[in-house]
C-alpha positions as CSV (number, residue, x, y, z in Angstrom):
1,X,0.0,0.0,0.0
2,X,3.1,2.1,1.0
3,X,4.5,2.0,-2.5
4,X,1.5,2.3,-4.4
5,X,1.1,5.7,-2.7
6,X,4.6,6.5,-3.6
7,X,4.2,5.7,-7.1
8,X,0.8,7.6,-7.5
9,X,2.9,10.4,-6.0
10,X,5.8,10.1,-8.3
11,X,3.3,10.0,-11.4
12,X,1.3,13.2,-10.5
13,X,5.1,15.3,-9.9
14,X,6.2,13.9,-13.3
15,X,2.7,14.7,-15.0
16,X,3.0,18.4,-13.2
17,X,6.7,18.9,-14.2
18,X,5.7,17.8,-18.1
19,X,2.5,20.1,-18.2
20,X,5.1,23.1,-16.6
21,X,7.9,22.7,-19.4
22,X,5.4,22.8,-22.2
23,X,4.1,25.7,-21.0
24,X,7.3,27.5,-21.0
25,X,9.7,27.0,-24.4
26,X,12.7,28.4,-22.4
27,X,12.2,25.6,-19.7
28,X,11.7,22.7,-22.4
29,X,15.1,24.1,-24.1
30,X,13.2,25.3,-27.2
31,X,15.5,28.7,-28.5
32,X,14.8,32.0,-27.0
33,X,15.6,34.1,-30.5
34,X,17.2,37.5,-28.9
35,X,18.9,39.7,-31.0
36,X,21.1,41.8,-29.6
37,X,21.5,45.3,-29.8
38,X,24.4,48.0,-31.4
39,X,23.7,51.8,-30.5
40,X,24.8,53.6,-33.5
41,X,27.0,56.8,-32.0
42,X,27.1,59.8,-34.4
43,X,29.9,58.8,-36.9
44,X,31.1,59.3,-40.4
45,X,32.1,56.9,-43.2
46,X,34.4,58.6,-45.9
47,X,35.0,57.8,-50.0
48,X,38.8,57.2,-50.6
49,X,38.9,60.9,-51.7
50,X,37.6,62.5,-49.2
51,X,40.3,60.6,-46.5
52,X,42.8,62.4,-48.5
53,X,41.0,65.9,-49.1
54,X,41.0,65.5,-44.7
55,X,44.1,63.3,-43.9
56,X,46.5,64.2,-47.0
57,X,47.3,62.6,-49.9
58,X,47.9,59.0,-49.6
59,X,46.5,58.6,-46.5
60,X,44.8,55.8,-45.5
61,X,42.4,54.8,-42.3
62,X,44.2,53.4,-39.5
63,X,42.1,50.8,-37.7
64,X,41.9,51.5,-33.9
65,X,39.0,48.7,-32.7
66,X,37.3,46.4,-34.8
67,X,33.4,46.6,-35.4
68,X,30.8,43.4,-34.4
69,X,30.1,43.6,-38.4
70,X,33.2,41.8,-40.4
71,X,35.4,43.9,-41.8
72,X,34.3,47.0,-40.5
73,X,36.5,48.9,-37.8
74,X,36.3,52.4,-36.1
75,X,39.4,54.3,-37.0
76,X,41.8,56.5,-35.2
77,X,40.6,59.3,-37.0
78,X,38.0,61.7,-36.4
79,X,36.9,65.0,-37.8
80,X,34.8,68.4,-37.0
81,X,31.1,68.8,-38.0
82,X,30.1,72.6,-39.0
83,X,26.5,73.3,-39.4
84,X,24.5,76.8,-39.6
85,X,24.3,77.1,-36.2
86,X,26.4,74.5,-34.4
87,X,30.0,72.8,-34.3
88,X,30.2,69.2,-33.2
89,X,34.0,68.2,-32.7
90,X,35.6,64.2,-32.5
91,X,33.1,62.6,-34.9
92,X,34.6,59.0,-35.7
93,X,35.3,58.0,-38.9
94,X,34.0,53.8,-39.6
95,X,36.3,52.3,-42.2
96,X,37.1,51.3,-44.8
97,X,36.3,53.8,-47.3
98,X,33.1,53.5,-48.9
99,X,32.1,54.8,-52.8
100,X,30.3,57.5,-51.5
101,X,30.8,59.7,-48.3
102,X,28.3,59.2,-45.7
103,X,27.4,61.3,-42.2
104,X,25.0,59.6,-39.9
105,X,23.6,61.6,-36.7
106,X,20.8,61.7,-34.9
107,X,17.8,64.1,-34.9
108,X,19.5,65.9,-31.2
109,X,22.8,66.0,-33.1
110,X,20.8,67.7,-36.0
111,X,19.3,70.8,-34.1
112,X,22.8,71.3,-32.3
113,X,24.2,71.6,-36.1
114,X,21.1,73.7,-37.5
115,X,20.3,71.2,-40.0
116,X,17.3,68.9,-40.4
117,X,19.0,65.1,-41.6
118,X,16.2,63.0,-43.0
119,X,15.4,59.6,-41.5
120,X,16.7,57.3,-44.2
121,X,18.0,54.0,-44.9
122,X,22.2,53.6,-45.1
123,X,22.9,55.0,-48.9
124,X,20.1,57.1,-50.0
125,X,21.5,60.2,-49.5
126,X,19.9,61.8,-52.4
127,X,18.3,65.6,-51.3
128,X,19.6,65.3,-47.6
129,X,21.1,67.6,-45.7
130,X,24.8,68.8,-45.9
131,X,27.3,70.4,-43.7
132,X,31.1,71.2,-43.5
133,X,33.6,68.5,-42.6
134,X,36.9,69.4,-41.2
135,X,40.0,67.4,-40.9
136,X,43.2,68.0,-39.9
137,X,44.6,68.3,-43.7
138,X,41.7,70.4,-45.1
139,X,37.9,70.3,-45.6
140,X,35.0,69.4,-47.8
141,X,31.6,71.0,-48.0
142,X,28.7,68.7,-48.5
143,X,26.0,69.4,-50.2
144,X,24.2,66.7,-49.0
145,X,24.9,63.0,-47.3
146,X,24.4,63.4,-44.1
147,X,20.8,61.4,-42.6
148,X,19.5,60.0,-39.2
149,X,19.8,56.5,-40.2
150,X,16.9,54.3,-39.8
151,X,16.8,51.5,-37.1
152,X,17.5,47.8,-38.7
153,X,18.9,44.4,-38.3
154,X,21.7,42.6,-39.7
155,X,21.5,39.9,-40.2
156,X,23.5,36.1,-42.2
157,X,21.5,34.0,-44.5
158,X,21.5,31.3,-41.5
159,X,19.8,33.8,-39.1
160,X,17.7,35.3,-41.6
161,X,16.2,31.6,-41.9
162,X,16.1,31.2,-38.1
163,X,14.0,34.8,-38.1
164,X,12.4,33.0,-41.4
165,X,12.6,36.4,-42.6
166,X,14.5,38.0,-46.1
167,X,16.5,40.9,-47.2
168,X,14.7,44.4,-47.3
169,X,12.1,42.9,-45.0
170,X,10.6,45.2,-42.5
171,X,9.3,43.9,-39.3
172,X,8.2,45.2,-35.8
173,X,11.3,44.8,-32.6
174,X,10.0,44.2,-29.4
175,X,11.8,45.7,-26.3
176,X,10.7,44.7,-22.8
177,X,11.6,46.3,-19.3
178,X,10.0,49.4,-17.9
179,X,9.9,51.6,-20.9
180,X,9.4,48.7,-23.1
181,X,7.7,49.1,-26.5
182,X,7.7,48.2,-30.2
183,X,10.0,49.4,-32.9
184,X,8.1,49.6,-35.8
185,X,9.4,49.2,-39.6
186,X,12.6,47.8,-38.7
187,X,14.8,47.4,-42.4
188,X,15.9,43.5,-42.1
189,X,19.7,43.5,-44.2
190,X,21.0,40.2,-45.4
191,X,24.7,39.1,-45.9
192,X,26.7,36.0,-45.7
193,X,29.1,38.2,-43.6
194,X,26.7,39.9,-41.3
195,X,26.4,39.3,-37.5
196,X,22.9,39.3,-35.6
197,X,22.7,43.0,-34.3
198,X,20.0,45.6,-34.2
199,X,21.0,48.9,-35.0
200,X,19.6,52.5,-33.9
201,X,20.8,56.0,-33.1
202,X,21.1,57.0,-29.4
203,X,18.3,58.9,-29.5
204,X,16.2,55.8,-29.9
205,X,18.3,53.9,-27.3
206,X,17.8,56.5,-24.6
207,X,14.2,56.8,-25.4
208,X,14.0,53.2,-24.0
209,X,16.4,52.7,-21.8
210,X,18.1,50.2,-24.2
211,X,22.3,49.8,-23.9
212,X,25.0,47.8,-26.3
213,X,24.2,44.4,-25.9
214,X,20.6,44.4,-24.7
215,X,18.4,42.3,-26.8
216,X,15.2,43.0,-28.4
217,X,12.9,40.0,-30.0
218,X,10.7,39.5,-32.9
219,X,7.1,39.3,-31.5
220,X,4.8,36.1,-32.8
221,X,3.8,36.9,-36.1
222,X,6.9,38.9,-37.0
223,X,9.1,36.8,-38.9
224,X,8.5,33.6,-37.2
């Protein structure tokens, strides 16, 4: 009688401990998908010619620390932002040169400058705003190229099928904690070479609370 009790027992802690784990995926092992998070400082990617018009002739970035995305690295040097009504000083360069120069800052850095940078994906700089760039071999006035880049996610071709999600996708980031919220028409970019990080500016970040290496999720429905 003793041991049938014990087995009844055992049967109804197994049953209980079952029903739990399938009512929590972390618990049964299933993946949590987290993707973690890069806060995009004010910076400034350069065409070869323009690191020369700035540096001198021949000059070339020097690496100083290595970005999450391959490839990419911040380099030693930095340069002066001019606006109409505003000077912003030790704006990073991101190397390596790029076809096309490129000045992302955020809406705050904007109204310190005097200038309004659209909200745009990475490479349309077509009609945005433009400033003066100082270096500490000479300067370049820019008509335009300089935007508030708009939040996304890189991503590799594994991850993007983990996310079942595809280049130029845009799909809704979920942040939790106390000034949790949604992030709405986030850009999903592809690449064998690309590491799981979503990017935004820090104006986005602080709005949120969010730091580097926080992770945000895809809600159900978004992607998988």
């Amino acid at each position: 009688m003793v041991r049938t009790m014990m087995d009844r027992t055992m049967i109804e802690q197994i049953v209980t401990q079952v029903l739990t784990l399938g009512s929590n995926p972390e618990a049964a092992g299933e993946e949590i998908l987290g993707i973690p998070v890069g806060i995009s400082n004010r910076h400034i990617h350069l065409s070869a010619y323009h690191v020369e018009v700035l540096f001198g002739k021949g000059h070339t970035l020097t690496p100083k620390k290595e970005l999450k995305q391959v490839g990419e690295f911040a380099a030693a040097e930095t340069v002066t932002l001019i606006g109409p009504k505003g000077v912003i000083q030790g704006v990073r360069v991101l190397g390596p040169a790029r076809k096309i120069t490129q000045v992302e800052i955020s809406h705050t850095d904007g109204f310190s400058l005097g200038i309004l940078p659209p909200l745009r994906d990475s490479g349309q700089i077509v009609g945005s705003a433009g400033l003066i760039v100082v270096g500490t071999a000479g300067a370049i006035t820019l008509s335009e190229g300089v935007i508030c880049a708009a939040r996304h996610i890189h991503m590799s071709n594994v991850d993007a099928q983990r996310f079942g999600v595809s280049d130029g996708d845009r799909v809704t980031a979920e942040v939790d904690g106390p000034r949790g919220c949604l992030f709405k028409n986030v850009l999903v970019r592809v690449h064998p070479s690309f590491c799981l990080e979503f990017h935004i500016d820090t104006d986005e970040a602080n709005a949120v609370g969010l730091k580097n290496g926080d992770q945000v999720r895809l809600p159900q429905g978004e992607g998988v």
